[in-house]
C-alpha positions, 0 to 999 in steps of 0.5 A: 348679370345678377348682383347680390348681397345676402346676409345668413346668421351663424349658428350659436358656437360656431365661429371657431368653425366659421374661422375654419371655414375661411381660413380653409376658402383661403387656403385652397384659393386656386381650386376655389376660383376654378370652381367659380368658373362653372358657377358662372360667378365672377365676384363671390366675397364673404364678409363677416359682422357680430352685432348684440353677439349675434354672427352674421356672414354677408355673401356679396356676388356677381354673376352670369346666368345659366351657371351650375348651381354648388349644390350640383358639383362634385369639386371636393372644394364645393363638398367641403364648403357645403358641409361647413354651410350645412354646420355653422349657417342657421337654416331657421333664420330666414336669409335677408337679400339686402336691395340693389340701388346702383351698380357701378361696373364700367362697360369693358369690365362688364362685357368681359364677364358676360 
């Protein structure tokens, strides 16, 4: 299992879109969830922060190994969430993976998503 939070900047004049990214994840929740499935991943929460008026959206994730990758579905879902990726996240800054310290998910919990 492998749990993971990342931080991915938002490309200058992009958080209206970025409002529509969201708005559209939550909007299609149920197809969302079915497309997680395949990924193996069992937690996937965005969270978003401004600082010095620069946006940053945070992927925390838990996951299972040997899921399919988003870059190999062909979920509409997957396409449409790619192309919002490909138009507001900045690809010249460089992701930071924040380190894991602890994980704390009890053993009935963690045996139900293994």
């Amino acid at each position: 299992m492998k749990v993971e939070l990342t931080r991915f900047k938002v490309k200058e004049g992009k958080s209206k879109q970025v409002d529509e990214w969201m708005r559209f994840l939550n909007e299609h929740m149920e197809d969302v969830l079915l497309t997680l499935e395949n990924e193996k991943m069992y937690v996937e929460t965005i969270f978003r922060e401004v600082v010095d008026n620069q946006e940053y959206l945070y992927w925390y994730s838990v996951e299972g190994e040997g899921g399919q990758a988003i870059e190999e579905s062909n979920h509409w879902v997957d396409q449409k969430h790619l192309a919002f990726w490909e138009a507001c996240i900045d690809e010249t800054y460089r992701p930071v993976d924040l380190q894991t310290e602890t994980v704390m998910i009890p053993g009935k919990i963690k045996d139900a998503m293994s």
